[in-house]
Structure formats: C-alpha cells, structure tokens
C-alpha positions as CSV (number, residue, x, y, z in Angstrom):
1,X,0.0,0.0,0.0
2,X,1.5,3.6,-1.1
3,X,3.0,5.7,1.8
4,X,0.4,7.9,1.5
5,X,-2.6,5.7,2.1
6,X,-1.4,4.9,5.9
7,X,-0.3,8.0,7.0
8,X,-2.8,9.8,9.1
9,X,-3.2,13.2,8.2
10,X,-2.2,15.9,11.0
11,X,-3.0,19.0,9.5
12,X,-5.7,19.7,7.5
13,X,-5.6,22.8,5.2
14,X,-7.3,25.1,3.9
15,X,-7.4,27.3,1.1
16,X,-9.0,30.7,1.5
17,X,-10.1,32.7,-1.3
18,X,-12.2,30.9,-3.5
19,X,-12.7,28.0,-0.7
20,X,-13.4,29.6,2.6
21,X,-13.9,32.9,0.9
22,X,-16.1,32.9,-2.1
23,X,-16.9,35.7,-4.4
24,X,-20.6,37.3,-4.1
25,X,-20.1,38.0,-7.9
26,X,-17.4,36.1,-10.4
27,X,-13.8,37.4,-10.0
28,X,-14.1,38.9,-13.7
29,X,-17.6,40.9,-12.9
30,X,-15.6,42.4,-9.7
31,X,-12.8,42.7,-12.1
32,X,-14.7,44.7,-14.6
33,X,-16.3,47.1,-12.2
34,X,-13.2,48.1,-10.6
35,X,-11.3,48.8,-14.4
36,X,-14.5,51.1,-15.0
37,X,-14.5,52.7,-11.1
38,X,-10.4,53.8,-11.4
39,X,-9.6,53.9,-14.9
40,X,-12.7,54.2,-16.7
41,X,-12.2,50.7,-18.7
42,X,-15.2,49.5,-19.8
43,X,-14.4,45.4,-19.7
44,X,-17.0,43.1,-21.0
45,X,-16.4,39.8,-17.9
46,X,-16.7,37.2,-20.8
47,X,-13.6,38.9,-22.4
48,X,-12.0,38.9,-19.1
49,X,-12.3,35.2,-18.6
50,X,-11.8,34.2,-22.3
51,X,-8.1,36.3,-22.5
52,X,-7.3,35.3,-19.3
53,X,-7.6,31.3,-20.5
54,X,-6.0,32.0,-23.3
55,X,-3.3,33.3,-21.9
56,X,-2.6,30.7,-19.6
57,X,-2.7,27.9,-22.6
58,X,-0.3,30.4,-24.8
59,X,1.6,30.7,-21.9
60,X,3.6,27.9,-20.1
61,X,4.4,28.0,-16.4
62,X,7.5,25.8,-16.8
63,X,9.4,26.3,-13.6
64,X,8.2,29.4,-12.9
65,X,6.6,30.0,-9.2
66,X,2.7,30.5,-9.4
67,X,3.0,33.5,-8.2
68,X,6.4,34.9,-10.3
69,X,4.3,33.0,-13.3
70,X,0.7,35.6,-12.7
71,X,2.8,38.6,-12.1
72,X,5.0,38.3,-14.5
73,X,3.4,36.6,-17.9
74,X,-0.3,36.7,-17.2
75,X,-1.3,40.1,-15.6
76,X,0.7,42.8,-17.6
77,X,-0.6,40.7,-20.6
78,X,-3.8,40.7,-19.3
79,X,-4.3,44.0,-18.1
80,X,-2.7,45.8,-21.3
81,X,-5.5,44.0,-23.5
82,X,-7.5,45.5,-21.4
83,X,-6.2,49.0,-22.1
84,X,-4.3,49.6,-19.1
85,X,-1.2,51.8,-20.1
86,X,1.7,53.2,-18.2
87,X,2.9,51.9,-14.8
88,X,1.0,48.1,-15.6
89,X,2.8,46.6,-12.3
90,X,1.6,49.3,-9.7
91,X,-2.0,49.6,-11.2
92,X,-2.0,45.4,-11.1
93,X,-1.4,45.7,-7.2
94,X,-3.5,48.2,-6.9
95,X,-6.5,46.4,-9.0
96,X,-5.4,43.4,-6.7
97,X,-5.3,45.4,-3.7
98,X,-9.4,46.6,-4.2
99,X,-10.6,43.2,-5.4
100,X,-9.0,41.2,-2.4
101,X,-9.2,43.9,0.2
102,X,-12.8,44.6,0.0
103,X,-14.8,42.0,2.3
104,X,-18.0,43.0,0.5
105,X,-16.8,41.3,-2.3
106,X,-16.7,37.8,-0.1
107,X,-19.1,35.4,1.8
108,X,-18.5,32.9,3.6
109,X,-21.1,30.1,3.0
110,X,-22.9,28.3,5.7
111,X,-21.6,25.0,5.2
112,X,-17.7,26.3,5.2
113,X,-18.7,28.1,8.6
114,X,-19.8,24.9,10.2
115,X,-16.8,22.6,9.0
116,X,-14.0,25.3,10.8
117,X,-16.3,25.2,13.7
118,X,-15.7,21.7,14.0
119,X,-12.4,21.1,12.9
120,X,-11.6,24.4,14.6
121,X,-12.1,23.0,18.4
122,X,-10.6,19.3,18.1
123,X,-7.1,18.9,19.2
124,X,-6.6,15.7,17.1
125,X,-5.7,17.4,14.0
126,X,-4.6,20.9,13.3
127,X,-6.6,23.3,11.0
128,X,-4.7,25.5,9.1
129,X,-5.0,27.8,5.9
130,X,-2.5,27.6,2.7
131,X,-2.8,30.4,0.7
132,X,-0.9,32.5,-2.3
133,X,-2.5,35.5,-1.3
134,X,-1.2,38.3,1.5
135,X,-1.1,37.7,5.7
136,X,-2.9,40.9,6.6
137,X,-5.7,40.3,3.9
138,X,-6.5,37.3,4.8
139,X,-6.3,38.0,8.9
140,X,-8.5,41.3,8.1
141,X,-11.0,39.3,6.1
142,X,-11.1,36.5,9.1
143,X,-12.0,39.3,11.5
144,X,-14.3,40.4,9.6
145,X,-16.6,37.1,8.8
146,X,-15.7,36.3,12.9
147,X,-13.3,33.4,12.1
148,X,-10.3,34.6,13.3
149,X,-10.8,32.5,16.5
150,X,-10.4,29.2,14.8
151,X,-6.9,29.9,13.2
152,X,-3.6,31.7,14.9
153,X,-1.0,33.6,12.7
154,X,1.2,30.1,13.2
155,X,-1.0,28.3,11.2
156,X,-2.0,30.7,8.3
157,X,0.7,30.0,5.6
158,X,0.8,32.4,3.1
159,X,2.9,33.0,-0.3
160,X,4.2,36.2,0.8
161,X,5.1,34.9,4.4
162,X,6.8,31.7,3.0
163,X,8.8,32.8,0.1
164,X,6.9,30.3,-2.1
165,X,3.7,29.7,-3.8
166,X,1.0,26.4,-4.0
167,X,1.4,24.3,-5.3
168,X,5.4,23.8,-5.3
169,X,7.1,21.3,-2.9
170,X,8.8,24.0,-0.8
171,X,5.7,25.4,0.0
172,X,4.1,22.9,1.6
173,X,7.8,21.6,2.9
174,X,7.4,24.8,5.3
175,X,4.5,23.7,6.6
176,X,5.4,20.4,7.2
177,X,8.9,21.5,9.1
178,X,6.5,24.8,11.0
179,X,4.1,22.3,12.0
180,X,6.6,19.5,12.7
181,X,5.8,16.9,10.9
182,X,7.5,13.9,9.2
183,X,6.2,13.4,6.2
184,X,4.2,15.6,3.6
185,X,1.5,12.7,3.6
186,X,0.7,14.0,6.9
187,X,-1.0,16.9,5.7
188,X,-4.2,17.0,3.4
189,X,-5.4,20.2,1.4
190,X,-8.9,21.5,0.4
191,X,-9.6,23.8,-2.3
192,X,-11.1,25.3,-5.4
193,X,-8.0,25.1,-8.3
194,X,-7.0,22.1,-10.1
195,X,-3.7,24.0,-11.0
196,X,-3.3,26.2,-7.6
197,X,-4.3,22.8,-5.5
198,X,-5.2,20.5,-6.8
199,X,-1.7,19.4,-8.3
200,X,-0.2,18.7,-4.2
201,X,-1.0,15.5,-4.8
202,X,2.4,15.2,-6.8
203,X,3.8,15.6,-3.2
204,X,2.1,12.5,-1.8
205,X,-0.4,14.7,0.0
206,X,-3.7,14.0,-0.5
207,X,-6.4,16.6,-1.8
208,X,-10.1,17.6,-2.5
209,X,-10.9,20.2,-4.8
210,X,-14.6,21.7,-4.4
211,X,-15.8,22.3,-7.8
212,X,-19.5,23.7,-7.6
213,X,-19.9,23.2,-11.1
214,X,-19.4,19.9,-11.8
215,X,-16.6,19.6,-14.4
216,X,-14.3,18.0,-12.4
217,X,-16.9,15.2,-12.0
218,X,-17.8,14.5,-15.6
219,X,-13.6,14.3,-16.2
220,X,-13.1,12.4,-12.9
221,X,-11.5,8.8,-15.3
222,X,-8.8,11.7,-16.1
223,X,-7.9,13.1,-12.9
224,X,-5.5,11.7,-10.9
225,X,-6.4,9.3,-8.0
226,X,-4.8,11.5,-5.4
227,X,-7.1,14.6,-6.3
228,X,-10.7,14.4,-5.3
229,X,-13.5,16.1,-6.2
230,X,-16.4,17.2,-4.6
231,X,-19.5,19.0,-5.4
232,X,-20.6,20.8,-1.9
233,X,-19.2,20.6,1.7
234,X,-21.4,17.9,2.2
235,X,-19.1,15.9,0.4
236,X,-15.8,17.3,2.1
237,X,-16.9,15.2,4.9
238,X,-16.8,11.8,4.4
239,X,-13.3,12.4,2.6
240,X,-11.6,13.9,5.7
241,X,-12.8,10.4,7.5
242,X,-11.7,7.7,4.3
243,X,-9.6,9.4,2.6
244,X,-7.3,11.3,5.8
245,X,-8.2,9.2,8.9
246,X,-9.6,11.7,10.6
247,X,-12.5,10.2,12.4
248,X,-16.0,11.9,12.6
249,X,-18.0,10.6,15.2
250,X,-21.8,10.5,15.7
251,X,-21.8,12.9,19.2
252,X,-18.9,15.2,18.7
253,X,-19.5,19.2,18.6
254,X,-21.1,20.2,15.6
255,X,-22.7,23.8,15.3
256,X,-26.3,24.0,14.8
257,X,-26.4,25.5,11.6
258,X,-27.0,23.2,8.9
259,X,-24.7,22.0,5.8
260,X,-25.7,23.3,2.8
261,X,-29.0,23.8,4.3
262,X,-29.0,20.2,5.7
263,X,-31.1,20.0,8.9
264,X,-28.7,18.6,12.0
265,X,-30.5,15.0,12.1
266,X,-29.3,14.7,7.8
267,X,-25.9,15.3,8.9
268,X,-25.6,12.7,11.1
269,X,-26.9,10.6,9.0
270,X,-24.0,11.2,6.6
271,X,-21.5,10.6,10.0
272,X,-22.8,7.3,9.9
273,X,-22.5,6.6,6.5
274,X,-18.4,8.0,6.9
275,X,-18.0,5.4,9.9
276,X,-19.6,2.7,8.3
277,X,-23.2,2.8,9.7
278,X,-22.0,3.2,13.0
C-alpha cells in the first residue's frame, strides 16, 4: 500500500479565497467594475475570462513559481488588453489590492462556517489555511466574517510569508517542518483550483478540490487518484474520514447551523454513513 494511504493526516488545510472565501459576484464581474470605477475601462467579464484562458494555454508556467508566473506573464498581458497603459505593475497591485481587500466582495457560506467550527475546536488534528494570497488580507477578512478564533497567525501560511507559492514542494515543505511533521502525507489540502491545489497531490499529499460546477466530476476517469472532487461541503466530509483518517463521530461538537442547508438530524446521517453505519 502507497505511503500515502497509511499515514494519518495531522494538518488539515485550507485554502482561502475561493474556498473559505467565495466571491458574491465572479472574480471577472468584480474585475470589470473596478477597471471602470479607477480607470474608466469599460471590460466586457466574458472577455476577461476568455483572454485570461487563453493566456494561460499560450503561456507555459514551466518552472516558474505560481505566483512569479501571474505577475509576470499573465497580468501585464492581461491587463494591457485590457487598455491599461503606463505603470501596468503598480495599477496590477492596486486592482489586486481593491478586489482582495474589500470584504463586501466575499461570503463565507454556511456550510464552510460549520466545517471550521468543527475542525476548529478538536485537538486531534490541526486546521490550518495555505494560501498564495497576502497575511494581513486574509487575517482582516477573518476578523471580519468572525473566524479569526479558529486559526492563529502560526498556522496561516501564506505566499508572501513563506517565500513560495502552492502548489510547489517547498511550499508545503514549510508547513510540514513549521508544523513539525514527518512526512508531507501528513498533511491534506482542500480547495477550489485544479492548478493552484489540486496538483499537491504530486507531493504525496492528499487533496479535495470543491468544484460547484461539476466539471471536475464529468472528467473524474482523467484526474489523478490523489485529487478528489467534490460537489458541496457535504461531500468534504466523508473524505476527511476515508480518505485522511480523521474520524468523525456521531456525538462530537457540531454547530447547529446546517450544511448546505441540511437539517442537524441529515448530517448525522452522513456521520454514519463515513463510519460505516455506525
């Protein structure tokens, strides 16, 4: 049996924008009202998303950090189709700065509340958030949605913070040594991006990317087995139990808010379906 598969996960991450933090409006919509608000861009949100994949399939990342690889090659591509001229690099961070700074651009969903509440009290695994995106946006934008009691500075890893982005081996080789761990097996990673998360399972770690849309479903025969996807929160749960070892008992704390609008008595039902009817 691979390494992997009997190592029981001590730190569970994760992501935050885009998995704890989701966007009231798509990132492009946001995108396109801020151009108009500073600049006076008028950006059509389809064109946003089309260049921006196009890009990214013109453009190979090769060695390059994630985060080297947007600031450099995607963005000042990007953003002079869009008609942004002179300084490109201090209007990006200041685009950047609006779109990730503003809480009223985020919720967090009920589900995703209830799941930190959980995992946020247990002392037999650690909760922690791996992100490419800045420490004092992401603690702001925990105070603000009240969640800043479930996870201390020590275990918010950030790009900026670590010298590295997700999904590169050093990254998450800084957790493991900050959270002192033997093996990167030990730790298990939720989030939204196949490229940005998804691809840690090339560390041996294992990972479940929540794809509300459904793609990563129909194309599941061509994903590797060390990625899963999942629909909803709902099914985050079950993998933390099979897939990581964390057990999830019938009994323990969990907060009286339902999961995606599941009534309490629905979600223990799915407990007992993770520990085998018990």
């Amino acid at each position: 049996m691979a390494q992997h598969e009997t190592q029981r996960v001590e730190v569970l991450c994760l992501d935050a924008i885009g998995t704890i933090f989701t966007f009231r409006r798509t990132r492009e919509e946001l995108l396109a009202a801020i151009l108009q608000a500073r600049y006076g861009i008028i950006a059509d949100p389809k064109f946003i998303a089309d260049e921006t994949t196009r890009l990214r399939r013109a453009i190979p990342r090769g060695n390059l950090d994630m985060d080297a690889y947007w600031e450099e090659r995607i963005n000042p591509r990007l953003f002079r189709r869009l008609g942004i001229r002179g300084s490109i690099k201090r209007k990006i961070r200041r685009v950047r700065r609006v779109l990730f700074s503003t809480p009223e651009h985020f919720m967090v969903r009920k589900d995703m509340r209830q799941f930190i509440e959980h995992f946020g009290q247990r002392t037999d695994v650690q909760l922690a958030i791996a992100s490419n995106h800045d420490l004092p946006l992401l603690l702001d934008l925990l105070r603000h949605f009240d969640l800043d009691r479930h996870f201390a500075p020590p275990l918010i890893f950030t790009s900026q913070q670590l010298g590295h982005s997700k999904p590169s081996r050093e990254y998450f080789e800084c957790i493991r040594k900050a959270c002192k761990l033997k093996h990167l097996e030990q730790i298990a990673l939720i989030g939204n991006s196949l490229e940005n998360d998804g691809f840690a399972w090339q560390h041996g770690m294992r990972v479940c990317v929540i794809d509300v849309s459904g793609s990563l479903m129909r194309l599941r025969a061509t994903i590797p087995s060390g990625i899963t996807p999942a629909r909803m929160m709902r099914d985050v749960w079950p993998w933390v139990h099979g897939a990581c070892g964390i057990e999830w008992r019938v009994g323990e704390p969990i907060s009286d808010d339902g999961s995606d609008g599941h009534a309490n008595e629905q979600i223990v039902t799915l407990a007992r379906a993770a520990n085998g009817g018990k």
